[in-house]
N, C-alpha and C positions, 0 to 999 in steps of 0.2 A: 569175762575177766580180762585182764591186762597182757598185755607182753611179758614175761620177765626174761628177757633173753636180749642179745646183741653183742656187739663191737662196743671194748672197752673205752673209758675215758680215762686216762690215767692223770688223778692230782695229789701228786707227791708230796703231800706237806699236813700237817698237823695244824688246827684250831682254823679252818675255814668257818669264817664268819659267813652271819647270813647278811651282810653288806655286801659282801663279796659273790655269793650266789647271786641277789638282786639288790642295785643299790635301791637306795630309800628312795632318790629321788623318781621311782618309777610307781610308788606305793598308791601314788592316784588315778592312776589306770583304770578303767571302769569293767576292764574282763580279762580273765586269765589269759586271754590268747592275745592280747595287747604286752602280755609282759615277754610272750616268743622271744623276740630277737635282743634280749639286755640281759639274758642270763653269762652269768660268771664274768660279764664285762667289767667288772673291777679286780678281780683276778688279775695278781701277777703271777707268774713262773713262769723259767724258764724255758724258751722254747712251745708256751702254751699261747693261743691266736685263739679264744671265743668265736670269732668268724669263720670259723673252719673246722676246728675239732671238734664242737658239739654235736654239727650233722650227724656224723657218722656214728654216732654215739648210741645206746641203749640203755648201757649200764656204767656207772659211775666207783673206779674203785680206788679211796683215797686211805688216807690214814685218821688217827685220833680226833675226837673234839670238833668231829664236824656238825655244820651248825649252830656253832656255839655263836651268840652275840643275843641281840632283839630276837623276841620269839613275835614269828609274824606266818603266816600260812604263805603266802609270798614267794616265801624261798620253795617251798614247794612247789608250788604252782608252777613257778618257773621250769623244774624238772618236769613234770607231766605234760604240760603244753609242748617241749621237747621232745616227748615220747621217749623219755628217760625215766622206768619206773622203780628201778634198782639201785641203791644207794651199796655200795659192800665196804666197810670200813673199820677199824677197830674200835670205835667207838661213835656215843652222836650225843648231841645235847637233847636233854630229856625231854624238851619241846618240840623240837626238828624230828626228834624218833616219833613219837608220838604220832603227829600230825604227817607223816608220811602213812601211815596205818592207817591214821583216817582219811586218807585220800586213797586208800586200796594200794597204796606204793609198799617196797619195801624196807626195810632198813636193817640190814643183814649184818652182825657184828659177828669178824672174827676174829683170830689171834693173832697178833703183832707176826710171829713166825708165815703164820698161811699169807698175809697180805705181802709180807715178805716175798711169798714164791711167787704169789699173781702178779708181783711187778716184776719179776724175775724171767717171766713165762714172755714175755715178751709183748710187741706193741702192733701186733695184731691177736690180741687173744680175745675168744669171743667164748659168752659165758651164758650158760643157761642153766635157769633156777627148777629145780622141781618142789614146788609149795608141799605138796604134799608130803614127800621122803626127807626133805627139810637138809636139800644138799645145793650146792652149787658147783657143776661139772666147767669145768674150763679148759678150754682148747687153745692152746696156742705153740708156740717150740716145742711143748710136752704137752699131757693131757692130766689134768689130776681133777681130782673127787674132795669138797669139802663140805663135812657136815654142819648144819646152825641151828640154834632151837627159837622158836617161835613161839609165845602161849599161847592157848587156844583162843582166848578172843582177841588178841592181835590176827594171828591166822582167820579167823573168820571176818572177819574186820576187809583184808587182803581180800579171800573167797567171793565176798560179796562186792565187792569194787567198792569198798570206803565206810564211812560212818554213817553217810544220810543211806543207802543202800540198804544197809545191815540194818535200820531203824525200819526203815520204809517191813523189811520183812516179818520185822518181829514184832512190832507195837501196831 
């Protein structure tokens, strides 16, 4: 199974395109480990450097509507070949969620209040998911506890490290 744990990446903004995770023009890439170093390179924020914040990264916690734009596996892939397997957000486009599942990643939606505090918690907070008890503990200026629901075949999906995984087991 995956990582789900790390050093936050904090993107403060609502409706992150999947442009913006990977531009298009990298779509022809012949393997996901070709697409490493172009993640979130079309990203603006401020104060945010792609060359340097993603390192250190794990876990990914931004706000609404992420994902949204072209549904392309792409955007994901980007994140995994980063060894970014945690997405934590108030929301995701219904493609981007998905397809994070089936890549064994997560995509952890919680309430506009909790992502509140995790950005609140400061800019070394490091967070670690327990799949099973369906919480994310986070550590950083303060320590807090927050619960997520999963369905079961998302969660085994996760379990199994992805969809071919979880196929491979069962058919």
């Amino acid at each position: 199974m995956k990582k789900f744990s790390g050093s936050v990446l904090f993107l403060d903004r609502s409706d992150i395109n999947t442009d913006e995770i990977i531009p298009a023009k990298y779509l022809t890439e012949n393997s996901k480990l070709a697409l490493k170093p172009y993640i979130l390179e079309d990203l603006k924020l401020d104060g945010f450097n792609p060359a340097t914040d993603v390192q250190k990264a794990g876990v990914v916690v931004t706000r609404g509507n992420f994902g949204c734009g072209s549904s392309r596996e792409h955007a994901v892939w980007v994140f995994e070949v980063n060894d970014i397997n945690v997405v934590i957000g108030e929301g995701f486009a219904r493609i981007f969620r998905q397809n994070m599942f089936n890549c064994g990643m997560l995509a952890i939606e919680l309430s506009p209040q909790d992502i509140d505090t995790l950005f609140k918690m400061g800019p070394t907070l490091e967070i670690v998911v327990d799949i099973e008890r369906e919480i994310v503990q986070a550590k950083g200026s303060t320590e807090a506890t927050f619960p997520f629901k999963l369905n079961s075949f998302d969660k085994e999906l996760v379990k199994a490290g992805g969809w071919l995984a979880y196929a491979d087991k069962k058919y």
